[in-house]
C-alpha positions in Angstrom: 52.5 26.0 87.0 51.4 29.2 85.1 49.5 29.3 82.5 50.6 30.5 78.6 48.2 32.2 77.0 48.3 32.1 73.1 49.8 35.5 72.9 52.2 35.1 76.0 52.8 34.2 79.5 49.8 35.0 81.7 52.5 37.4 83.8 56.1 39.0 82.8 58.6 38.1 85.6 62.1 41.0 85.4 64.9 39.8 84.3 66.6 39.9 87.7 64.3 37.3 88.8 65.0 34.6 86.0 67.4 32.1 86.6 69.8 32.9 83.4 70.0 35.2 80.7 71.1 35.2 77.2 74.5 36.1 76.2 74.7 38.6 73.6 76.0 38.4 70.0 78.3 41.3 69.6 78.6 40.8 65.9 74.9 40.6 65.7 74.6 44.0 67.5 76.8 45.7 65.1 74.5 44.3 62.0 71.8 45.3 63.8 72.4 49.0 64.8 74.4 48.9 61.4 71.3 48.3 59.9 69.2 50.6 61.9 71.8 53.1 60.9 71.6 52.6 57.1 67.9 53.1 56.8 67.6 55.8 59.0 70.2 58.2 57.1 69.6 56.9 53.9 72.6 57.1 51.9 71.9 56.3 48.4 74.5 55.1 45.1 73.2 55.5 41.8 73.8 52.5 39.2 72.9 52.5 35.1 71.1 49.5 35.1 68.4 50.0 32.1 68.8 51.7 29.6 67.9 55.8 30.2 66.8 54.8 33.4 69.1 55.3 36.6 68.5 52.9 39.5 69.2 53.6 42.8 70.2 51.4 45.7 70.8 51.7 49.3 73.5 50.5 51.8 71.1 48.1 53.4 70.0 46.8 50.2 74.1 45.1 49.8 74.2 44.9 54.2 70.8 43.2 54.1 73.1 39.8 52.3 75.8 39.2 54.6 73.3 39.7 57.7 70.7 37.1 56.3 74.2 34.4 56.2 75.2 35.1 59.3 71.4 34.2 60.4 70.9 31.3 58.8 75.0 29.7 59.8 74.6 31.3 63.1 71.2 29.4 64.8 69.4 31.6 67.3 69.0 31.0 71.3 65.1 31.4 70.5 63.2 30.0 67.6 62.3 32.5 65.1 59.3 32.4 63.3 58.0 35.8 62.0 54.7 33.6 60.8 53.4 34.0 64.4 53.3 37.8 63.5 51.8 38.5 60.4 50.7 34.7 60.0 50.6 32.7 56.6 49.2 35.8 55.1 52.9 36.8 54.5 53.9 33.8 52.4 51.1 34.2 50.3 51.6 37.4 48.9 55.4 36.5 48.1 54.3 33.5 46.1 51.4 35.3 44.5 53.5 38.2 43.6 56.1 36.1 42.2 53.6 33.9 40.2 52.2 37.3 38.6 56.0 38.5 37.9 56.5 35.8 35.9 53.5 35.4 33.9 54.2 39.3 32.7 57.6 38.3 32.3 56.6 35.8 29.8 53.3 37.3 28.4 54.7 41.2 28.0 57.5 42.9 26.6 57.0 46.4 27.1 58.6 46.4 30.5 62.5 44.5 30.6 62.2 41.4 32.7 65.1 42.8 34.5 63.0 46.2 35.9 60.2 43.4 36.4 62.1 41.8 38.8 64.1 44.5 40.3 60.4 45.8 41.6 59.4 42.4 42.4 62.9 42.5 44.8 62.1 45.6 45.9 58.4 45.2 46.9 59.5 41.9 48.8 62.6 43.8 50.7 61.1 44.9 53.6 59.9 41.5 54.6 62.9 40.1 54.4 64.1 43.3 56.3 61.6 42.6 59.4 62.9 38.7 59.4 66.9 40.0 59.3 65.6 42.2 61.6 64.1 39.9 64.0 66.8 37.2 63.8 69.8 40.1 64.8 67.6 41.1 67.4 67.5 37.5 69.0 71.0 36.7 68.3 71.6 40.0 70.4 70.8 38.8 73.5 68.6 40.4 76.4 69.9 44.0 75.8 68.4 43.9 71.9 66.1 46.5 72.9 68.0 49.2 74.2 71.0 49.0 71.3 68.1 49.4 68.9 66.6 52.3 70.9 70.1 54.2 71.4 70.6 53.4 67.4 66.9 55.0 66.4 68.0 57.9 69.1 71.5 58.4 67.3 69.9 58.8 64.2 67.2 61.3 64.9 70.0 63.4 66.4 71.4 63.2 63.8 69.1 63.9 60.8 67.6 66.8 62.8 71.0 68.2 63.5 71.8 68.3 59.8 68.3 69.5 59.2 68.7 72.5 61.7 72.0 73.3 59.6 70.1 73.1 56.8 67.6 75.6 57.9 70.2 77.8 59.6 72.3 78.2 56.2 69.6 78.3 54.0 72.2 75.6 51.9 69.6 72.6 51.1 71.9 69.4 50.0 72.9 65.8 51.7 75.7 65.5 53.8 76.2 61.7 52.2 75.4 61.0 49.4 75.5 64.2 47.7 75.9 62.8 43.8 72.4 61.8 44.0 71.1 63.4 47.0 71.9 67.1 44.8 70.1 65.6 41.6 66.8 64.8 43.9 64.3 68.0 44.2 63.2 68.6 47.4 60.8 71.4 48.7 62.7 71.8 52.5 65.8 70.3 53.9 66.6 67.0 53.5 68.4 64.3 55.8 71.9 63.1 56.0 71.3 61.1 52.9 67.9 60.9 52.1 66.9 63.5 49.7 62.8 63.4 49.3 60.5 65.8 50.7 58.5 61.7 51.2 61.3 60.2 52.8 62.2 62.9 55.3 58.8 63.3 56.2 58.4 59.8 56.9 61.7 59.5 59.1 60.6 62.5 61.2 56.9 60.7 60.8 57.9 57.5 62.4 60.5 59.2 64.7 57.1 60.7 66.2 55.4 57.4 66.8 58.2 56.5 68.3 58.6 59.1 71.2 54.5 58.2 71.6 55.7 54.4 72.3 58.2 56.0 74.5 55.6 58.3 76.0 53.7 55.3 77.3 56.7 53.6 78.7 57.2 54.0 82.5 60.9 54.1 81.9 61.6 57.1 80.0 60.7 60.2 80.8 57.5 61.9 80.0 59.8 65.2 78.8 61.9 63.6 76.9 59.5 61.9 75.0 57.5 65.2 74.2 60.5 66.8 73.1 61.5 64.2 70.8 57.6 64.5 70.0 58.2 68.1 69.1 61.3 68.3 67.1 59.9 65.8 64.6 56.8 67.4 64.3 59.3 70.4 63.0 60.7 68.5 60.9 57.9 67.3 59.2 56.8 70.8 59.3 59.9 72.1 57.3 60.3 69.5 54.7 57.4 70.2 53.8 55.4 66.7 53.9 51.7 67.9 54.7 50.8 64.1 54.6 53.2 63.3 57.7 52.8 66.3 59.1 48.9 65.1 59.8 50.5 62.0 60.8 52.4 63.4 63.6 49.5 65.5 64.5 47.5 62.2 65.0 50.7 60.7 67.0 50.0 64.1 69.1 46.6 63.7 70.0 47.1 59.9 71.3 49.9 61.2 73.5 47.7 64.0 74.9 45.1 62.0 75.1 47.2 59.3 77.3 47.8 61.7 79.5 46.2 62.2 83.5 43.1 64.8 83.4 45.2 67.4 85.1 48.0 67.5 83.0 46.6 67.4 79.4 45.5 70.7 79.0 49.1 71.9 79.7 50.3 69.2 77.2 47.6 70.1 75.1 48.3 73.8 75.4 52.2 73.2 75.2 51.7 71.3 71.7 49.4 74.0 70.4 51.8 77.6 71.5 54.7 75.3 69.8 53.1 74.4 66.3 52.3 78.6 66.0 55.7 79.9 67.2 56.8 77.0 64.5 54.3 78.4 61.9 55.6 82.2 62.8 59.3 81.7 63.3 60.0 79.1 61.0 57.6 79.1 57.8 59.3 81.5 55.5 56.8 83.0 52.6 57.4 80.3 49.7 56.1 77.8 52.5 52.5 79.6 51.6 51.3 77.9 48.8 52.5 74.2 49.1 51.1 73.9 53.1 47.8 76.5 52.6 44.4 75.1 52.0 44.4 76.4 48.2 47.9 73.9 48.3 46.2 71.1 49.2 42.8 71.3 47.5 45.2 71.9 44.6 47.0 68.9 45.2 44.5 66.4 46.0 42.1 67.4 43.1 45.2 66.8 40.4 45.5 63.3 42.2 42.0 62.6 41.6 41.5 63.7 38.2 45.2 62.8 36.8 45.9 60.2 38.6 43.4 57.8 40.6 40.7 57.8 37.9 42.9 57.2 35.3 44.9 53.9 36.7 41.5 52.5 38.0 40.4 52.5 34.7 43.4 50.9 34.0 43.0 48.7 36.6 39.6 47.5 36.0 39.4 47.9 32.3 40.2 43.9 31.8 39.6 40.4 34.1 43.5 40.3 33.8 44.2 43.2 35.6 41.9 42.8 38.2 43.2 39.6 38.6 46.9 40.2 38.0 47.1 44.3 38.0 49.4 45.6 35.3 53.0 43.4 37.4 55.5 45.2 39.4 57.1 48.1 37.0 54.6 47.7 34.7 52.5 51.5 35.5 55.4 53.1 34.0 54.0 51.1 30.5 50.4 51.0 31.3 50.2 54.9 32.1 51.6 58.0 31.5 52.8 58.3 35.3 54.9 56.5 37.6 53.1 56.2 40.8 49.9 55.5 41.9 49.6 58.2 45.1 47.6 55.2 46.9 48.8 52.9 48.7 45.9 50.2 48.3 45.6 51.6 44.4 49.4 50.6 43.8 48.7 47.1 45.7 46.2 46.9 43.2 48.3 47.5 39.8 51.1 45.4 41.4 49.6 42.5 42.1 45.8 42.7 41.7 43.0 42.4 43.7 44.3 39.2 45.1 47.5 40.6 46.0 46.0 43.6 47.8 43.3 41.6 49.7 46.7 39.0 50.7 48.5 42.4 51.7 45.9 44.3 53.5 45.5 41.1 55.4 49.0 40.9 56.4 49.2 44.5 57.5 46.0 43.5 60.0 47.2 40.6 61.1 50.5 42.0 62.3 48.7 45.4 63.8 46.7 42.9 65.8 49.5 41.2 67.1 51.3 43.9 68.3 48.4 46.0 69.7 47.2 42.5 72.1 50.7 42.6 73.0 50.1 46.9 74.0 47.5 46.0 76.0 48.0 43.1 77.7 48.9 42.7 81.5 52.1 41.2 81.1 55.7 42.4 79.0 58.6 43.9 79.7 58.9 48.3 79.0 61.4 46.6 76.0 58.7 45.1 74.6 55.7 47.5 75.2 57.9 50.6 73.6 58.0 48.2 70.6 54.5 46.7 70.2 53.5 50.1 70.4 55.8 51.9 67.8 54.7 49.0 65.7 51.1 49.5 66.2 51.9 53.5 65.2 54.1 53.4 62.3 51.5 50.7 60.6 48.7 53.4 61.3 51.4 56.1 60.0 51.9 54.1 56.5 48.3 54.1 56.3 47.6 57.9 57.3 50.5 58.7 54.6 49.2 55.6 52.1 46.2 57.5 51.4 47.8 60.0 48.9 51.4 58.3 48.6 52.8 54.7 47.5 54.1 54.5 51.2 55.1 51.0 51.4 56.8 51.2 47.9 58.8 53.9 49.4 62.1 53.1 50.9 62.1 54.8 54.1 58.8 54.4 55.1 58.6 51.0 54.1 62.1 49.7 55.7 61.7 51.8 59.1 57.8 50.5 59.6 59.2 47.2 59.0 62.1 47.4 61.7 60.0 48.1 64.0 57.7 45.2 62.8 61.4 43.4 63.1 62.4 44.4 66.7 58.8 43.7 68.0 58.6 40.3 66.3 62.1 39.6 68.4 60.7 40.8 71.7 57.6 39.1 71.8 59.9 36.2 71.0 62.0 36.3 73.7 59.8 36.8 76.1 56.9 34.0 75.1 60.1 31.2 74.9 58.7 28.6 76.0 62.2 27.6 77.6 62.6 31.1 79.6 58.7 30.4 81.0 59.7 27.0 82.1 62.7 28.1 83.9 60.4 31.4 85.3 57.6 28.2 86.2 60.0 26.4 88.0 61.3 30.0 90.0 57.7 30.2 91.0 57.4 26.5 92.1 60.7 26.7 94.4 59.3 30.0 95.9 56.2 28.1 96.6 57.6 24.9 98.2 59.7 26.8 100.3 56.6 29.1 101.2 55.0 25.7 102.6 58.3 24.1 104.3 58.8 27.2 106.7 55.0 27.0 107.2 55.2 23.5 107.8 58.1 23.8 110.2 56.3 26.6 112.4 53.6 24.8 113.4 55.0 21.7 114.4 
């Protein structure tokens, strides 16, 4: 019998060489690409929760219910257990988080217990995101993958085609959305219903490590992945999103870098002649200021003086709030601004130095997961494209966390963590210990037959 390693079975045998296959779910598929859908466009609704403040909510954060029912009623034809992916570390920042949420709750009344929680909901979505995620995915049956892929294609179509408009017209709204997309300042276009210059950088961001996951896929073509490669690095380019914008240039590199020794200077050269007909043909003049040099020494020295040395003195200033940070929702109270720009700095006033060691952990344990999976010798193209889009789009929240609160952030956060989701369902399926004992006992007839007809021929 073959061997199973801890992180799979020592080879990947097709699917039209396995015995049976899994039926698929076609309710699950529509939750699933329903859900892809939804964080991908970003529609948003705007409800008058707290008093003076607006709160806004997606489509996936009501969709997100009904899908975790159906999981739970609905059991699926593979175990599920997102702990062999980002390992206990996951559970303990939940119950840490929730322990220092309450003792603020009852300790402090600056912040409403309501806004308390709602941020302790919100910073906990995304795992429960990846698990939905992960659970559609295996209820889908075999062909998970590709409904996922054609529902990520759909919307990148999509929210460049309405960018393109956009940039054609010169009229800079959301196509859904539009009473809160309109009231939502944005320095470029913005995407069928996301309205940040963040957020669209992010989709087109992630969209790029994605056509790199492609790129090192033997079943889609090299072209298509570089143009897919290209057209988000233009729309990171136009909204305006200098943080993503790097990040896509890094996503650029690794799939040049991929490439034979013959062929990469052509990509190389290809990549290079598009980004300056892009910097001629499409940066109009009030582009200069925000994406020049003077821009972003600008920028990054207002972060550092009005922003990071401030809240780490916040931070640091008591044993509580290295311990505990200031709870979710509580900068708003603690400083005089909203967001941290840092993604380890906001982990930090969150949850406190615990909570960011528990949630840098988690964020390790999962990117080593996925990139064993990348580079070991067995797994289907399915579950290569995802291992490595997972493996990108955690080193894209990272790139972007550096000057953002990118995991706070909606789309970032929710795409990095479908991704995350489809992986976790992949790897899955294919380590099942059921589908390796039906592969073992392919293997074993194969071989007793092997010796009968050997057998035979020389008596």
């Amino acid at each position: 019998m073959a061997k199973r390693s801890r992180m799979g079975p020592a080879s990947w045998t097709p699917r039209s060489e396995v015995v049976f296959t899994r039926g698929s779910d076609h309710l699950a598929v529509v939750l699933m690409c329903t859900l892809i859908f939804c964080v991908a466009l970003g529609p948003r609704m705007r409800l008058l929760m707290f008093p003076g403040r607006p709160v806004d909510i997606r489509l996936q954060d009501i969709l997100i219910i009904p899908s975790m029912a159906y999981i739970w009623l609905m059991p699926t034809p593979v175990r599920s257990r997102m702990s062999d992916v980002w390992g206990s570390w996951c559970m303990a920042l939940c119950g840490y988080a929730s322990i220092v949420t309450m003792v603020y709750v009852l300790v402090e009344t600056q912040t409403p217990v309501m806004e308390r929680i709602g941020f302790l909901v919100r910073g906990m979505e995304p795992f429960v995101l990846a698990t939905v995620m992960c659970g559609l995915a295996l209820r889908s049956g075999d062909d998970a993958g590709r409904w996922a892929l054609r529902a990520l294609h759909a919307t990148f179509l999509a929210n460049a085609a309405w960018v393109a408009y956009q940039m054609a017209t010169g009229s800079i709204r959301t196509l859904v959305g539009t009473d809160v997309g309109n009231l939502v300042e944005s320095y470029g276009p913005k995407l069928v219903g996301e309205p940040t210059v963040f957020g669209t950088g992010a989709f087109f961001g992630l969209m790029a490590a994605l056509a790199v996951a492609e790129h090192r896929s033997p079943v889609v073509p090299r072209f298509f992945a570089f143009a897919m490669l290209a057209v988000a690095g233009t729309g990171a380019f136009v909204s305006q999103s200098r943080i993503w914008l790097g990040s896509v240039v890094t996503f650029g590199l690794l799939a040049v870098r991929s490439e034979r020794p013959g062929s990469r200077i052509l990509r190389a050269t290809t990549l290079v002649a598009t980004g300056a007909v892009l910097v001629v043909c499409v940066q109009p003049a009030q582009f200069a200021n925000r994406m020049s040099a003077t821009g972003v020494q600008r920028s990054l020295t207002g972060r550092i003086s009005d922003i990071w040395s401030p809240m780490i003195d916040i931070a640091s200033a008591r044993p509580v709030t290295l311990l505990m940070g200031v709870g979710p929702g509580g900068i708003r109270a603690a400083s005089f601004a909203s967001e941290a720009h840092n993604l380890l700095l906001r982990s930090w006033l969150d949850y406190g130095i615990p909570g960011m060691v528990l949630f840098v952990g988690m964020g390790a344990m999962i990117f080593s997961r996925a990139s064993a999976v990348a580079r070991a010798g067995w797994g289907s193209p399915t579950l290569k494209i995802f291992a490595n889009f997972a493996c990108l789009s955690l080193v894209g929240i990272v790139i972007s966390g550096l000057v953002e609160d990118s995991f706070t952030a909606v789309t970032s956060s929710h795409l990095v963590m479908i991704a995350v989701g489809l992986f976790a369902a992949e790897w899955m399926r294919e380590r099942d210990p059921a589908q390796e004992t039906v592969r073992d006992a392919v293997v074993t007839r194969v071989d007793l037959s092997k010796t009968d007809v050997v057998g035979t021929s020389a008596r």
